[in-house]
Rosetta silent file (secondary structure, phi, psi, omega in degrees, C-alpha in Angstrom):
SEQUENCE: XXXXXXXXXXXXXXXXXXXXXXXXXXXXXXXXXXXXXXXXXXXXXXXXXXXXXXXXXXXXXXXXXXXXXXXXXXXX
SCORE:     score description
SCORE:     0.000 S_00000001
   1 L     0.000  133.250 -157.054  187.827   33.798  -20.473 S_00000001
   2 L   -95.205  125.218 -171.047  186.548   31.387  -18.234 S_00000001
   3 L   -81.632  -28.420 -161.992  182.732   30.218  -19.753 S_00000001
   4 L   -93.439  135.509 -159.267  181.218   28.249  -16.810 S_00000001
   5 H   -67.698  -40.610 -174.214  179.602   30.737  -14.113 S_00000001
   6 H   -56.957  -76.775  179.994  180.207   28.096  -11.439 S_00000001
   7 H   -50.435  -14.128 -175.314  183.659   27.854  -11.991 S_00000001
   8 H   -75.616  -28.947 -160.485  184.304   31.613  -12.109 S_00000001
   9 H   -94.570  -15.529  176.404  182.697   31.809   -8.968 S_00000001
  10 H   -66.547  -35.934 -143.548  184.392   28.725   -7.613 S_00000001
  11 H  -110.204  -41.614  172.635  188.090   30.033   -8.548 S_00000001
  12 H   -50.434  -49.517 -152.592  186.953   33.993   -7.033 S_00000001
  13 H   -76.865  -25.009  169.569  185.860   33.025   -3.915 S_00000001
  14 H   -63.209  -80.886 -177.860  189.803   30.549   -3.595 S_00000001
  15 H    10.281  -53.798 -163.159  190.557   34.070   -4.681 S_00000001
  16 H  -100.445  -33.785  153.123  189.419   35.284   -1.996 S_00000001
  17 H   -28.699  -75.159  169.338  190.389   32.837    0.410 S_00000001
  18 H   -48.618  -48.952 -177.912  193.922   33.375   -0.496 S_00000001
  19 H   -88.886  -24.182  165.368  193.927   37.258   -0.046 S_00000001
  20 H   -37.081  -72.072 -175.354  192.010   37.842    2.792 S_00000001
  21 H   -73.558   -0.710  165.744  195.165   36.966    5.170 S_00000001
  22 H   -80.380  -38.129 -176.232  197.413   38.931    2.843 S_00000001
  23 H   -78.425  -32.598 -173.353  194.629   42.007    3.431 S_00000001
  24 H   -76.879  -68.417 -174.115  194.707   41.689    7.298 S_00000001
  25 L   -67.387    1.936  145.827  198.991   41.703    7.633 S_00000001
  26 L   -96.405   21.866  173.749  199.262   44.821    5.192 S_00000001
  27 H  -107.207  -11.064  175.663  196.641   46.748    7.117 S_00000001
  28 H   -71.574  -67.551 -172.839  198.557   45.954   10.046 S_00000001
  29 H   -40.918  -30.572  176.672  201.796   46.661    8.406 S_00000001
  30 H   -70.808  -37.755 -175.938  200.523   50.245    6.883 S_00000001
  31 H   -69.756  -21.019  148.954  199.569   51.478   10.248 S_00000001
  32 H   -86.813  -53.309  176.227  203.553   51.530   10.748 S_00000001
  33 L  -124.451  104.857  156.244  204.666   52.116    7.522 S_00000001
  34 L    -2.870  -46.119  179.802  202.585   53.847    4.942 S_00000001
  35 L   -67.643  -18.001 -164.902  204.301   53.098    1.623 S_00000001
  36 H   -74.123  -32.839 -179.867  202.362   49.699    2.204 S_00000001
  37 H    -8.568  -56.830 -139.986  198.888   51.613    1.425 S_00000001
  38 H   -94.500  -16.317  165.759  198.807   51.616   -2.429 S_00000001
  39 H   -60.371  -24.928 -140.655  199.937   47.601   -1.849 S_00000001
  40 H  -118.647  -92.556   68.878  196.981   46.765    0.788 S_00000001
  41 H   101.094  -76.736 -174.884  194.768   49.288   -1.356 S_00000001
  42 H   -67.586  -47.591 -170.592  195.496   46.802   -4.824 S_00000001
  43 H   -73.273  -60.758  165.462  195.011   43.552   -2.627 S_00000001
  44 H   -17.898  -95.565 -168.279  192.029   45.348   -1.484 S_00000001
  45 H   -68.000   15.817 -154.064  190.392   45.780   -4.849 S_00000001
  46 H   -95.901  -32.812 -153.623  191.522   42.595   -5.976 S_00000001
  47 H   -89.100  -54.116  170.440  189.345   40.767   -3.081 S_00000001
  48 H     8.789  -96.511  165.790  186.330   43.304   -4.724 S_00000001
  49 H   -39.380  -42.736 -163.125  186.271   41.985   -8.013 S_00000001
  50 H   -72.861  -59.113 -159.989  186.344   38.310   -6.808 S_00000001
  51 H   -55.750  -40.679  162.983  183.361   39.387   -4.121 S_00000001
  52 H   -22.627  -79.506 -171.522  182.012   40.860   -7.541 S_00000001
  53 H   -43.862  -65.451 -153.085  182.416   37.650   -9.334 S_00000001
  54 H   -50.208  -30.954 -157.488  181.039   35.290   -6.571 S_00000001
  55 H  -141.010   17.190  126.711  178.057   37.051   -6.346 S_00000001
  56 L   -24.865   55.028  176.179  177.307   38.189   -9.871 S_00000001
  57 L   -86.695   31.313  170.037  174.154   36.254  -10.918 S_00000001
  58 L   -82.287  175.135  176.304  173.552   37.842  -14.115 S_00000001
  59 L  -123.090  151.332 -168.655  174.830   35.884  -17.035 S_00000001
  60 L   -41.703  118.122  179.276  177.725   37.071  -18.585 S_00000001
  61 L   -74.236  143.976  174.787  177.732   39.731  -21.355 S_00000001
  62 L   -88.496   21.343  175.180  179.800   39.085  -24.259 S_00000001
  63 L  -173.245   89.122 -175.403  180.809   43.038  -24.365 S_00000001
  64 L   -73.649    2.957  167.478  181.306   44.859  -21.489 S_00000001
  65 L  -104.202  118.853 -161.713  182.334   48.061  -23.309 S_00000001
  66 L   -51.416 -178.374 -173.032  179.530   50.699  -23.363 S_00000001
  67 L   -90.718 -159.267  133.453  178.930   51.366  -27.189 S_00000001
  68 L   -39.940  -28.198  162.803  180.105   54.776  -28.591 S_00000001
  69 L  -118.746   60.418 -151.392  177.744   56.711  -28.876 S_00000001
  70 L  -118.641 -154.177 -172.501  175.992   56.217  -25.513 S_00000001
  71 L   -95.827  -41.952  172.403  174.999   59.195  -22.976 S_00000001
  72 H   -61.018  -47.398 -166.858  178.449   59.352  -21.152 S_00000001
  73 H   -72.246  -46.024  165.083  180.488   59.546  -24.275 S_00000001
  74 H   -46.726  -49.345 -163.092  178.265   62.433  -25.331 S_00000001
  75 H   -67.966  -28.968 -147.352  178.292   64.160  -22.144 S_00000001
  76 L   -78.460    0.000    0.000  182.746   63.965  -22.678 S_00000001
């Protein structure tokens, strides 16, 4: 797990860089063929997360799993 905020946000946004033009030429490519969706769709949430990351300023939790006993886990 990467500790320094800077760099996380440094290495999303290359991330993001990178996938962008990967995001444009399957949305082209799905509008002829379809099966490309659930690829462009995955690139798609991929770019998310990073836009997540970049612009995240909280500082980092060390435990990103609600506990067990919380209100959703009840409501299950």
């Amino acid at each position: 797990m990467i500790q320094d905020p800077e760099h996380a946000r440094r290495l999303a946004q290359n991330l993001v860089e990178l996938l962008v033009p990967y995001e444009e030429e399957l949305i082209q490519l799905e509008r002829d063929v379809p099966a490309f969706g659930p690829l462009r769709r995955a690139v798609g949430i991929a770019i998310a997360e990073a836009v997540y990351c970049i612009s995240d300023t909280s500082a980092p939790q060390e435990n990103l799993v609600p506990p067990v006993d919380d209100a959703a886990s009840r409501a299950r």
